[in-house]
N, CA and C of each residue as an Amber inpcrd file, in Angstrom:
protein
   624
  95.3650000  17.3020000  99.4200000  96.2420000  16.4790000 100.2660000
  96.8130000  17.3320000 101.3880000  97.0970000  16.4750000 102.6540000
  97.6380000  17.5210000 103.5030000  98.9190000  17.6620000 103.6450000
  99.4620000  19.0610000 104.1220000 100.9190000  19.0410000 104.0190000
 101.6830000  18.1010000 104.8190000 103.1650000  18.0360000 104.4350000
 103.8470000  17.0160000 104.9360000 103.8590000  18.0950000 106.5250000
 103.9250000  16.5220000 107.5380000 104.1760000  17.1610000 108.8210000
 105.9940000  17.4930000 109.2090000 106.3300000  18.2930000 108.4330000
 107.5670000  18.7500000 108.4050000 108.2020000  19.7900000 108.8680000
 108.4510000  20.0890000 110.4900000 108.9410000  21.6490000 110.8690000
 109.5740000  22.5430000 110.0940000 109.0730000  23.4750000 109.5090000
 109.8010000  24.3950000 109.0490000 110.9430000  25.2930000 109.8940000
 112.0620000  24.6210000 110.0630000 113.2560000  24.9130000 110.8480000
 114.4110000  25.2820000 110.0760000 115.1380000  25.1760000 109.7710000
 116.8100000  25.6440000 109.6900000 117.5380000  24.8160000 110.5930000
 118.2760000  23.9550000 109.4210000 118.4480000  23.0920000 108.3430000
 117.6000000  22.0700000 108.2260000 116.6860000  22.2100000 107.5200000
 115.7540000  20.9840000 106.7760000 116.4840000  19.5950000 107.0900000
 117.4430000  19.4190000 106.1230000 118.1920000  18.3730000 106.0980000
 118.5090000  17.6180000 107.5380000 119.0920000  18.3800000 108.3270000
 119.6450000  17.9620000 109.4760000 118.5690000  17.3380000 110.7680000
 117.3720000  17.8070000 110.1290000 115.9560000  18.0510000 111.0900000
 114.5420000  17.0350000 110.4190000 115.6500000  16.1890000 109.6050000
 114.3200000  15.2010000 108.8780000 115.2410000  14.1110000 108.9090000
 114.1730000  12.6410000 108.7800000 114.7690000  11.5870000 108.1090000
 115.2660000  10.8670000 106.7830000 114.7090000  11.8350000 106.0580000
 115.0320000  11.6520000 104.8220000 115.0810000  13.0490000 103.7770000
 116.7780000  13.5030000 103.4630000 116.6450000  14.7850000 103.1160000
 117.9200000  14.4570000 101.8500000 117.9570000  15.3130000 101.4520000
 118.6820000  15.8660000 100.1630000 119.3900000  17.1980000 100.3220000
 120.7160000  17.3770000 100.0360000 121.2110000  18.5370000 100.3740000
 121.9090000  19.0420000  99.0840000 121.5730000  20.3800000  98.2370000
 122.6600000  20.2520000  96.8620000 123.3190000  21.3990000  97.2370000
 124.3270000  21.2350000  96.4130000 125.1870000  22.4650000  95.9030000
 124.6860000  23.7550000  94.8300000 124.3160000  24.5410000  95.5530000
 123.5200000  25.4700000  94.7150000 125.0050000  26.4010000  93.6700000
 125.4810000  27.1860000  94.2090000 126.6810000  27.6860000  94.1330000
 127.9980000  27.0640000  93.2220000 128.6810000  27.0800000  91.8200000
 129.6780000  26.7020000  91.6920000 130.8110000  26.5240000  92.5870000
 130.7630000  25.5910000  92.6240000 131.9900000  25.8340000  93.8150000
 133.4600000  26.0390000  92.5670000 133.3950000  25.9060000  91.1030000
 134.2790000  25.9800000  90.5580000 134.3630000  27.8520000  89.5620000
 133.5430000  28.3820000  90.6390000 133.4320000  29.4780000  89.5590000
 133.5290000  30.6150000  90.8370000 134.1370000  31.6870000  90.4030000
 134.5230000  32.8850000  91.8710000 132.9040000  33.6770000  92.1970000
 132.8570000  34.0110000  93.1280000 131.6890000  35.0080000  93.4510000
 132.1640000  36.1210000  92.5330000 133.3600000  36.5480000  92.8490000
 133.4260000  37.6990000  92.7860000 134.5830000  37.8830000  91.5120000
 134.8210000  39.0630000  90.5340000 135.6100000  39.6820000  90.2050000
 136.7800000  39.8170000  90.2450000 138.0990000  39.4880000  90.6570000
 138.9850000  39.6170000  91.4450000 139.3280000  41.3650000  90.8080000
 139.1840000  41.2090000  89.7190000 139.7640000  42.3210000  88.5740000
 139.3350000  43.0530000  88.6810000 138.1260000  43.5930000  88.8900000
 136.9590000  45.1270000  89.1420000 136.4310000  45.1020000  90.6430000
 136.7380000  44.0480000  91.0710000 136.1380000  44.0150000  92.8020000
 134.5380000  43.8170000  92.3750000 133.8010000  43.0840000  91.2600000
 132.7330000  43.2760000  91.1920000 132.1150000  41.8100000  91.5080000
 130.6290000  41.8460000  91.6980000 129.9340000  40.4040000  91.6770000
 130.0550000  39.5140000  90.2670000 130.5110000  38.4480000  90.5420000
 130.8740000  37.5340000  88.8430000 128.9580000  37.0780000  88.6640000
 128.6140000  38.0030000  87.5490000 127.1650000  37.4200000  86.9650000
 127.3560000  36.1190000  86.6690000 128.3850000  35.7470000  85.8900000
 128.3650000  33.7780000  86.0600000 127.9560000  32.8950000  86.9540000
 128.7030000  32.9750000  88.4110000 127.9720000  32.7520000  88.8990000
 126.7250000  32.6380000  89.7420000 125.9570000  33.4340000  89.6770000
 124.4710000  34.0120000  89.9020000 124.0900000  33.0870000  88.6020000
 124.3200000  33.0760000  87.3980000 123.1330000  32.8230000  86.4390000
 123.4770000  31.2890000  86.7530000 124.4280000  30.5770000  87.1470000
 124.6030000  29.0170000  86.9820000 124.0540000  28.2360000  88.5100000
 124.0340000  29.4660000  89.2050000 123.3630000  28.9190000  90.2830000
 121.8990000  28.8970000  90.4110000 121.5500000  30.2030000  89.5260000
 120.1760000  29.9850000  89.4260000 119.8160000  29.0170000  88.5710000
 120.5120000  28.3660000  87.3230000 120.0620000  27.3650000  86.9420000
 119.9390000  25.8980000  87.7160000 120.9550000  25.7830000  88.2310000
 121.0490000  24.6420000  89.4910000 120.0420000  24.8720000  90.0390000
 119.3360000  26.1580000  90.6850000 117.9270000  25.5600000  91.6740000
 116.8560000  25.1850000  90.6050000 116.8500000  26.1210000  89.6470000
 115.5050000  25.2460000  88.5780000 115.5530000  24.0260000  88.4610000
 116.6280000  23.8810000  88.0390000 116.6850000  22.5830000  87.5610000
 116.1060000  21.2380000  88.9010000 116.4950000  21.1540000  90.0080000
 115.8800000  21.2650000  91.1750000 114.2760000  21.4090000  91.3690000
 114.1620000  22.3500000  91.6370000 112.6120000  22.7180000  91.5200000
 111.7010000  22.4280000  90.3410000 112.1060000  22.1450000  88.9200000
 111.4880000  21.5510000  88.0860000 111.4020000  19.8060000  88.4210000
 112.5800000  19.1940000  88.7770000 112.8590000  17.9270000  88.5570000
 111.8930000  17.6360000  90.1520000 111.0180000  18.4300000  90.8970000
 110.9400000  18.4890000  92.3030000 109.3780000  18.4590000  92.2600000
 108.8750000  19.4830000  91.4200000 107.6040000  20.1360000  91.2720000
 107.1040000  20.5090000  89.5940000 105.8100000  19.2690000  89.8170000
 104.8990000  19.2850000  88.3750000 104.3410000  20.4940000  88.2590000
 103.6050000  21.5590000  87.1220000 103.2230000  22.9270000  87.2150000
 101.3890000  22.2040000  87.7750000 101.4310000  20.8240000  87.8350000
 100.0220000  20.9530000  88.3610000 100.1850000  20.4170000  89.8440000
 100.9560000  20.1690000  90.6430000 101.1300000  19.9990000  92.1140000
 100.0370000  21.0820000  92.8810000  99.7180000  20.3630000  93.9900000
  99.2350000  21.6990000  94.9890000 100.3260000  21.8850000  95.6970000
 100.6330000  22.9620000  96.0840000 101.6300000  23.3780000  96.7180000
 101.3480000  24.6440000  97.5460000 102.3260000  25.1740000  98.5740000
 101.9870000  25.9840000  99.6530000 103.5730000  26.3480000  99.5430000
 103.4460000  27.8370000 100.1740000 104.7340000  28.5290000 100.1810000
 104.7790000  29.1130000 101.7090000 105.6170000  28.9790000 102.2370000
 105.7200000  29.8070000 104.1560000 106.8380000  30.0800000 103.8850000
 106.5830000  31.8790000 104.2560000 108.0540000  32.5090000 104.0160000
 107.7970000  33.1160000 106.2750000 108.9940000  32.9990000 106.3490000
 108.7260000  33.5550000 108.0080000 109.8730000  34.7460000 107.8980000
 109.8980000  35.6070000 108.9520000 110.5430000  36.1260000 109.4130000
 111.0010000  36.4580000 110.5630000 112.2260000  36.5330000 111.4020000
 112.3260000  36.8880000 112.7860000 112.0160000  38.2320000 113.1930000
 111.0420000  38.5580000 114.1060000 110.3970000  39.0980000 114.6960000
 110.8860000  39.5730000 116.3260000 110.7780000  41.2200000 116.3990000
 111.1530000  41.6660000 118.0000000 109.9000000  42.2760000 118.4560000
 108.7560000  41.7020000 117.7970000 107.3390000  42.3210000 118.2420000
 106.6200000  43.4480000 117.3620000 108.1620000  44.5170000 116.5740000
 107.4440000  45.2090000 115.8360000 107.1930000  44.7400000 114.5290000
 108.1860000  44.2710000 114.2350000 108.3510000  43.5320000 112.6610000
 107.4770000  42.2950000 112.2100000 106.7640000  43.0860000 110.7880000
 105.6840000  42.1620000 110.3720000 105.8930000  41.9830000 109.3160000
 105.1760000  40.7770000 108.4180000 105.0410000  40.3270000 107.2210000
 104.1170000  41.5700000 106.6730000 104.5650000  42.4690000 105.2970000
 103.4050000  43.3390000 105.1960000 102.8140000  42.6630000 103.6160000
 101.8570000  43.1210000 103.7210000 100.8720000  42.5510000 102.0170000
 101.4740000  42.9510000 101.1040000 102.4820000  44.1680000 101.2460000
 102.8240000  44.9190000 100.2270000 104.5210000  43.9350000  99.8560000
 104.6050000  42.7440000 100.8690000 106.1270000  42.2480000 100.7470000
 106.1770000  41.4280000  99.6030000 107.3280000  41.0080000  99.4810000
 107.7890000  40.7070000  97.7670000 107.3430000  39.4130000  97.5980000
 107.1780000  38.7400000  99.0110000 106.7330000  36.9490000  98.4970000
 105.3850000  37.0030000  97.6510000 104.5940000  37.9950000  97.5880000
 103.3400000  37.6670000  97.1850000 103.4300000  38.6090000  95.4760000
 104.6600000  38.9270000  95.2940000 104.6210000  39.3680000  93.7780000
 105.1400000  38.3110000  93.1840000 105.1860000  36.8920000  93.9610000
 106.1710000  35.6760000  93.0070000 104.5870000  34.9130000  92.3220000
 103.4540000  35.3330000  93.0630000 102.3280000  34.2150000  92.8030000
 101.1910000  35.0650000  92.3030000 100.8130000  34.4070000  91.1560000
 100.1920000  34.7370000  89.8430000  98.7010000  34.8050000  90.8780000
  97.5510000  35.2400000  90.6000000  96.6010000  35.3910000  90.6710000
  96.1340000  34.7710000  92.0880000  96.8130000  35.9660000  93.1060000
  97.0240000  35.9620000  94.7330000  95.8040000  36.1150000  95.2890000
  94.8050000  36.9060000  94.6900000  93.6100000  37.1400000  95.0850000
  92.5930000  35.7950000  95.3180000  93.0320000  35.1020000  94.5440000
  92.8870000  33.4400000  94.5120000  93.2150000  32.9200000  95.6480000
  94.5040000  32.8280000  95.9450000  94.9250000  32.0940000  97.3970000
  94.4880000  32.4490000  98.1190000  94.7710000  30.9710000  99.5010000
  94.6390000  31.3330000 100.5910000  95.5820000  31.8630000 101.4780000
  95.2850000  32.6640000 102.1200000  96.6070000  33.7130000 102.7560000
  96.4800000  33.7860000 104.5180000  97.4770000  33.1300000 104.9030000
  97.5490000  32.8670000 106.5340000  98.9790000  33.4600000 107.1560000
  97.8640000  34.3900000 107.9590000  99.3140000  35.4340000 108.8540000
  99.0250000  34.1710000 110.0570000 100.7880000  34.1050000 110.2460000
 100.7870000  33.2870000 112.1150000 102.1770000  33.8940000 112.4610000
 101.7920000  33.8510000 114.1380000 103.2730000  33.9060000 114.6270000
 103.7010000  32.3570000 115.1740000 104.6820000  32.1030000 115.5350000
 105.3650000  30.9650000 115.7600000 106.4290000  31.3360000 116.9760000
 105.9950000  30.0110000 117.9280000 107.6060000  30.8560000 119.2750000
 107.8590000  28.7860000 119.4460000 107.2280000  28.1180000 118.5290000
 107.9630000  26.6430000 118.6670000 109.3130000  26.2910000 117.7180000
 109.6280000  26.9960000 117.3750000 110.8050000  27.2500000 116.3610000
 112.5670000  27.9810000 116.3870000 113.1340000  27.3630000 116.3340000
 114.3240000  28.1430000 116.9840000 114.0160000  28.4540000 118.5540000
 114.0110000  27.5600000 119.0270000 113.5830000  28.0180000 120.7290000
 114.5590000  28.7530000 121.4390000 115.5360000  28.1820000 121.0440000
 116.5710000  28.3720000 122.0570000 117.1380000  30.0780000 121.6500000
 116.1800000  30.6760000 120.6100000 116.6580000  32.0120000 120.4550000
 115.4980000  32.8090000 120.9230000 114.5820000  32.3100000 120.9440000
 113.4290000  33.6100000 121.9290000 113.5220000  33.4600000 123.7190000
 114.0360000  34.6300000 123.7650000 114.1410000  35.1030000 124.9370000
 112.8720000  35.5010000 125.6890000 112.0980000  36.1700000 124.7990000
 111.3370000  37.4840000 125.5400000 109.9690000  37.4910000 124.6420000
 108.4100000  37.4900000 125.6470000 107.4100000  37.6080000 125.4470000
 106.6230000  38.0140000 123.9700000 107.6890000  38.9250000 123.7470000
 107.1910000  39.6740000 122.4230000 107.7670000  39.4650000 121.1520000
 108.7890000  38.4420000 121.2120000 109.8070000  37.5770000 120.0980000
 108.7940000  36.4870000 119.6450000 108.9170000  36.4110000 118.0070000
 108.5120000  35.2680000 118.0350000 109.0860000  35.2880000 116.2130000
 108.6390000  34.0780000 115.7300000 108.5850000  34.0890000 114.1940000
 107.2960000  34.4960000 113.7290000 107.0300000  35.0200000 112.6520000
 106.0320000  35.5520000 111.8830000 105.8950000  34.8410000 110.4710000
 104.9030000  34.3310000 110.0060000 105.1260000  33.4570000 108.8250000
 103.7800000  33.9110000 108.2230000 103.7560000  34.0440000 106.9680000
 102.4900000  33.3180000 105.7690000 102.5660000  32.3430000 105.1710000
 101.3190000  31.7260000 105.0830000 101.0560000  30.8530000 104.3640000
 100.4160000  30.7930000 103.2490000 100.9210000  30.5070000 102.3130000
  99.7320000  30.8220000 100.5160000  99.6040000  29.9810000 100.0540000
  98.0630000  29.4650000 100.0790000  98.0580000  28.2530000  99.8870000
  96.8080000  28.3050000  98.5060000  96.0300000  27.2650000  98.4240000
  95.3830000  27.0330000  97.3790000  96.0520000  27.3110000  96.3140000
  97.0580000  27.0920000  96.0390000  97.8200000  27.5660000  94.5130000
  98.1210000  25.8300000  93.8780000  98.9700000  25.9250000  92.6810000
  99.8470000  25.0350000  91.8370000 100.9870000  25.5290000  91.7440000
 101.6980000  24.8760000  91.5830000 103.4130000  25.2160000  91.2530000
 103.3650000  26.0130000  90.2690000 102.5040000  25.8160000  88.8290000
 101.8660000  26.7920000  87.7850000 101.7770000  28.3850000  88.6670000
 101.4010000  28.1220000  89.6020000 100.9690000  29.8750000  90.3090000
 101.9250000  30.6280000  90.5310000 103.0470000  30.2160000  90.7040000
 104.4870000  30.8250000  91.0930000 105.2430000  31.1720000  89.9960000
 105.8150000  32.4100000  90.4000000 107.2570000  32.4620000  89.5060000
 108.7890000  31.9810000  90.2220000 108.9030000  30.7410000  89.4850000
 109.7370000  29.7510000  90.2630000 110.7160000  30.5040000  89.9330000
 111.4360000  30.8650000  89.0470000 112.8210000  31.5940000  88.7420000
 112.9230000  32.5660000  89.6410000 112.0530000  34.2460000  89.7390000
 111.9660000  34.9120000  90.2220000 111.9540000  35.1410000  91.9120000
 111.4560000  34.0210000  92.4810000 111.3630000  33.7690000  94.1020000
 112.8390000  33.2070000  93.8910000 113.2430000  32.0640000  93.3370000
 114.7730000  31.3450000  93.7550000 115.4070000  32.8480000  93.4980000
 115.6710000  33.2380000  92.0470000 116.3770000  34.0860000  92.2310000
 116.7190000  35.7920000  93.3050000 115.4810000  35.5240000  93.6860000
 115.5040000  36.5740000  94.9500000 115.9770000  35.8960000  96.7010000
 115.7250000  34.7250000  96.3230000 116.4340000  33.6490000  97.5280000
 118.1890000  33.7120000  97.3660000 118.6230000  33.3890000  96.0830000
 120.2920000  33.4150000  95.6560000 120.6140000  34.7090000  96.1170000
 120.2660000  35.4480000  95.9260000 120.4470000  37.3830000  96.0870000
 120.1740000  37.6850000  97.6500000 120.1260000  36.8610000  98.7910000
 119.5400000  36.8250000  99.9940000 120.5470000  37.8310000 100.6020000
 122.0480000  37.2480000 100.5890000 123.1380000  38.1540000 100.9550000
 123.8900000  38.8390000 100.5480000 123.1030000  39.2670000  99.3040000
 124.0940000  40.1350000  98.0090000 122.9180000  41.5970000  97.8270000
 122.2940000  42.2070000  98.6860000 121.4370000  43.2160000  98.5140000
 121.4390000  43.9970000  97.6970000 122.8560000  44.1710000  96.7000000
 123.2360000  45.3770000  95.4940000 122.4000000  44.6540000  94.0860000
 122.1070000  42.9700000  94.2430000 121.1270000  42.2290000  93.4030000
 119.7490000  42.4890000  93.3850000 118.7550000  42.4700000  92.7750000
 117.7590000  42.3330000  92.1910000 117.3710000  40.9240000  91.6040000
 116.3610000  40.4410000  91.8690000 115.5210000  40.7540000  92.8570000
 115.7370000  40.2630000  94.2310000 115.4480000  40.3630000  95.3050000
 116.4750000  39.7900000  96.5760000 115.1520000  40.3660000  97.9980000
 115.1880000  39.2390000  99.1740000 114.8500000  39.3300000  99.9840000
 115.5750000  38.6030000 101.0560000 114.9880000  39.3340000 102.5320000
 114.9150000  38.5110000 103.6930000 114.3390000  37.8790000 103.9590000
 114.4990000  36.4540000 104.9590000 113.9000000  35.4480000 105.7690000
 114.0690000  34.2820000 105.0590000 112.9980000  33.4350000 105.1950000
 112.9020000  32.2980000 104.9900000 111.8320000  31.5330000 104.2140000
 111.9930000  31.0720000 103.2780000 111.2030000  30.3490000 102.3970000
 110.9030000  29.2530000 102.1400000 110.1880000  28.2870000 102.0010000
 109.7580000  26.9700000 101.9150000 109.0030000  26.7560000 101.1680000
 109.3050000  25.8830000  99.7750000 108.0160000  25.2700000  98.7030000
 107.8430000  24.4610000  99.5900000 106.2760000  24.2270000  99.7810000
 105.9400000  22.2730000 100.0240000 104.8190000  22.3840000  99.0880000
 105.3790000  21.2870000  98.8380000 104.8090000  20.2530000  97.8120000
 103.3730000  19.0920000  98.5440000 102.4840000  19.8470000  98.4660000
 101.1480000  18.4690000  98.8660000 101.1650000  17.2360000  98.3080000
 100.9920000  17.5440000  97.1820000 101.3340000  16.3250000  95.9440000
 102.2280000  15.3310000  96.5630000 103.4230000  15.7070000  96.4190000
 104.2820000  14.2900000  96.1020000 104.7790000  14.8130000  98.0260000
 104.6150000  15.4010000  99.0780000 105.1130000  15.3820000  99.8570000
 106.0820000  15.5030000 100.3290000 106.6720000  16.5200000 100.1760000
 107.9460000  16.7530000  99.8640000 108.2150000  18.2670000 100.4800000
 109.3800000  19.1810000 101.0170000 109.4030000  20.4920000 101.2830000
 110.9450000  21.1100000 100.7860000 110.8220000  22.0920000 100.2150000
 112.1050000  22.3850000  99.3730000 112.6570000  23.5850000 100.0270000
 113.8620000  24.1130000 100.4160000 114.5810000  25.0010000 100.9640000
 115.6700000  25.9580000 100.3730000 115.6900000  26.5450000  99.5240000
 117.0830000  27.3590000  99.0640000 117.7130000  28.2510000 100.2340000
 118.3030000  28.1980000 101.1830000 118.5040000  28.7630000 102.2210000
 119.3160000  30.1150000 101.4750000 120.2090000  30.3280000 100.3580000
 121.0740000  30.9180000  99.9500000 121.5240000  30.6140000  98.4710000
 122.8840000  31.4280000  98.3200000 123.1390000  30.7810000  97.2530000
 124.1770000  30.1140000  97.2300000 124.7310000  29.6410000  98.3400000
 125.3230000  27.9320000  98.6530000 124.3170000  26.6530000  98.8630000
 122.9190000  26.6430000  99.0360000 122.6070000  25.3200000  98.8110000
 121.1420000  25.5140000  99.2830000 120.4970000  24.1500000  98.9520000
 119.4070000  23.6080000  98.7050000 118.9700000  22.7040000  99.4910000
 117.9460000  22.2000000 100.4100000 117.3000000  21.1940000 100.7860000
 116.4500000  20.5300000 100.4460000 115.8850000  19.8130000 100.2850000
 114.5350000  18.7660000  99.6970000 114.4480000  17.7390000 100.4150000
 113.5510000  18.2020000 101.3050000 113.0880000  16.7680000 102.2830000
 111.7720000  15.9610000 102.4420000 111.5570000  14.9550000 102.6320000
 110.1880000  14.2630000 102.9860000 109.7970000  13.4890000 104.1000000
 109.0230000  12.7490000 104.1050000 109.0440000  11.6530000 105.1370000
 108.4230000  10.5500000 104.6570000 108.4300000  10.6250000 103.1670000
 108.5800000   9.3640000 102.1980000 109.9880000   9.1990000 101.7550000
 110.7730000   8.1730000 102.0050000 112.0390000   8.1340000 100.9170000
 111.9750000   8.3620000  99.6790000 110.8450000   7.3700000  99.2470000
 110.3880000   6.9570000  97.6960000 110.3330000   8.1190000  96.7680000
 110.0900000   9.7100000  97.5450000 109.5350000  10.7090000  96.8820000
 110.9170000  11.3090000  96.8320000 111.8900000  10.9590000  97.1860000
 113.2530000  11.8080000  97.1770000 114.0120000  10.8530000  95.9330000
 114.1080000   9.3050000  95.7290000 114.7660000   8.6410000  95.2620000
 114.8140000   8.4780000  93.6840000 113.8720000   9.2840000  92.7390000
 114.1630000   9.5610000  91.7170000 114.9790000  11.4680000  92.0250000
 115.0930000  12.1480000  92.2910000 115.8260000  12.9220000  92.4130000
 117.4620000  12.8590000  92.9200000 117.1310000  11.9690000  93.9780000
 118.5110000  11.5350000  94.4360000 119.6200000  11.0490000  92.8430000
 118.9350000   9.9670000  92.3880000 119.1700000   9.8070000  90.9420000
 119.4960000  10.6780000  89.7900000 118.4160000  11.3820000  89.6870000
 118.7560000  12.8270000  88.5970000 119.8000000  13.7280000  88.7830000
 119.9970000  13.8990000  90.2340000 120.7670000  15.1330000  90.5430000
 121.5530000  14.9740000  91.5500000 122.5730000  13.7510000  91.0080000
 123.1500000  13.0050000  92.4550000 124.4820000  14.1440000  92.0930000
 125.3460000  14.6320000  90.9140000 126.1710000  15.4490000  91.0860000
 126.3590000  16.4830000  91.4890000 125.1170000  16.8630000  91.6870000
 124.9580000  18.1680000  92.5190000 124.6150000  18.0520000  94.0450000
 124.8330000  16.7050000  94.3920000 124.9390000  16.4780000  96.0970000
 125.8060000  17.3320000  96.8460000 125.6620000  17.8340000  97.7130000
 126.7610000  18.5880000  98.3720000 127.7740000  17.6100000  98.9790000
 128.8340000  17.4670000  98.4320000 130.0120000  16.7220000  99.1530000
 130.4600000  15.8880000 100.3250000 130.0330000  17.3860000 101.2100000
 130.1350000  17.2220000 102.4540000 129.3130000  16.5040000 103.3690000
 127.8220000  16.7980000 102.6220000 126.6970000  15.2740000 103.8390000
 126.9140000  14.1390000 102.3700000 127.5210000  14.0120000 101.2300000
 127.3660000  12.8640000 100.5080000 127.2820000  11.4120000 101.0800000
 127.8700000  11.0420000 102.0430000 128.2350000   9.6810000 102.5550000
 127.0360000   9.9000000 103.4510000 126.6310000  10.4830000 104.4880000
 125.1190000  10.3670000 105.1300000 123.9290000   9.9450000 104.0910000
 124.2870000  10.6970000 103.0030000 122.9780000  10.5440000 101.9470000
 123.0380000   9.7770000 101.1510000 124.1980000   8.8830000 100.7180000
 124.4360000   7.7670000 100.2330000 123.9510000   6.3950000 100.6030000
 123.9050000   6.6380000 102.2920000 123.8500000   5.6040000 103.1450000
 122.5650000   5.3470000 102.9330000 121.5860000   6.2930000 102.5980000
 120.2570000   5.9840000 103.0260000 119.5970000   5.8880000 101.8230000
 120.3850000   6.6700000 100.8660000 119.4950000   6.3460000  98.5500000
 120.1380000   5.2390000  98.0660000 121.7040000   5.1220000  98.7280000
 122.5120000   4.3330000  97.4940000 121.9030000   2.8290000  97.4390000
C-alpha cells in the first residue's frame, strides 16, 4: 500500500485534517527530584508506557510500515549508517534504505543553498521489525541527554496499512494523524483520556 500523502512537518496535528494529539508526559508527576536535583525515573517509565500503549493500540506487529527520521542540516551534517535509528530495526539488511535531502519543509528556515533537511527512509519492514519501546524511549530522552537511550531529530512511524503517521515529538506529547477519519476513530475512543487538554475541544469537534 502506498504511504499516506502526509508532510512530514512539525506539528503533525496542526498540519493535517484529521489528527490526534496525546499527553505523553504526566502532567501529575514532577520531572524532576526536587530533593536530590535528580531526573524522577517515574516519570520516564509512565511516559514511556503512555506511548506504547499508543503505538500498540496504533500499529498491528503485521502492518507495513516505514520509519523517516530527518535531521537539520548546514551542508555538513549527515544521517550516518552507523546512527541509532537503524539499531531500533531487526533485520536492516532486509530493508529498504533511502538517503534524501529535503528544502520543501520548514521553508521559512532555509536560508542558504547548502541548508536543507536530510531524512531516511526504511522501508520494507512490519511494525514486528522495530523495537517499538526502544526508538519511543530514545524519542522521550530527546532533551534529557544524561538518559539512555536518546537521540536527535525527528521521527515518524507511518503506518501503510491502516494509513495513518505517528509522531512522539518529545516527552510532552504525541501525534497520530491520517487523512482517513475512520482510521483515527477507534483510537480517539481508546485513548480519549490521554487527549491533550489543550487541542481537546478542536478534536472533539471532529470524533465526538
Amino acid at each position: 500500500m502506498d504511504e499516506p500523502n502526509i508532510k512530514l512537518e512539525r506539528p503533525l496535528f496542526y498540519k493535517c485534517s484529521y489528527g490526534l494529539r496525546f499527553e505523553i508526559g504526566p502532567s501529575d508527576v514532577e520531572i524532576w527530584n526536587e530533593d536530590n536535583e535528580t531526573l524522577n525515573n517515574e516519570y520516564f517509565s509512565l511516559a514511556l508506557e503512555r506511548a506504547m500503549s499508543i503505538f500498540q493500540a496504533s500499529f498491528e506487529p503485521s502492518d507495513e510500515i516505514a520509519i523517516a527520521y530527518q535531521i537539520y542540516s548546514d551542508g555538513r551534517k549527515k544521517i550516518k549508517k552507523r546512527s541509532s535509528i537503524f539499531k531500533y530495526v531487526t533485520d536492516i539488511d532486509k530493508a529498504n534504505i533511502q538517503f534524501s535531502d529535503h528544502r520543501d519543509i520548514y521553508e521559512e528556515n532555509i536560508d542558504f543553498k547548502c541548508e536543507c533537511w536530510k531524512r531516511v527512509t526504511i522501508s520494507n519492514i512490519t511494525a514486528s521489525n522495530i523495537d517499538a519501546e526502544q526508538l519511543l524511549k530514545a524519542t522521550i530522552n530527546t532533551d534529557f541527554p544524561s538518559r539512555t537511550p536518546h537521540f536527535k531529530g525527528e521521527c515518524y512511524l507511518i503506518n501503510k496499512t491502516k494509513q495513518l503517521v505517528l509522531n512522539l515529538y518529545d516527552d510532552r506529547g504525541m501525534d497520530v494523524v491520517s487523512t482517513n477519519k475512520d482510521q483515527l476513530q477507534g483510537l480517539y475512543r481508546s485513548h480519549n483520556k490521554m487527549i491533550l487538554d489543550y487541542d481537546r475541544d478542536k478534536i472533539d469537534s471532529v470524533f465526538s
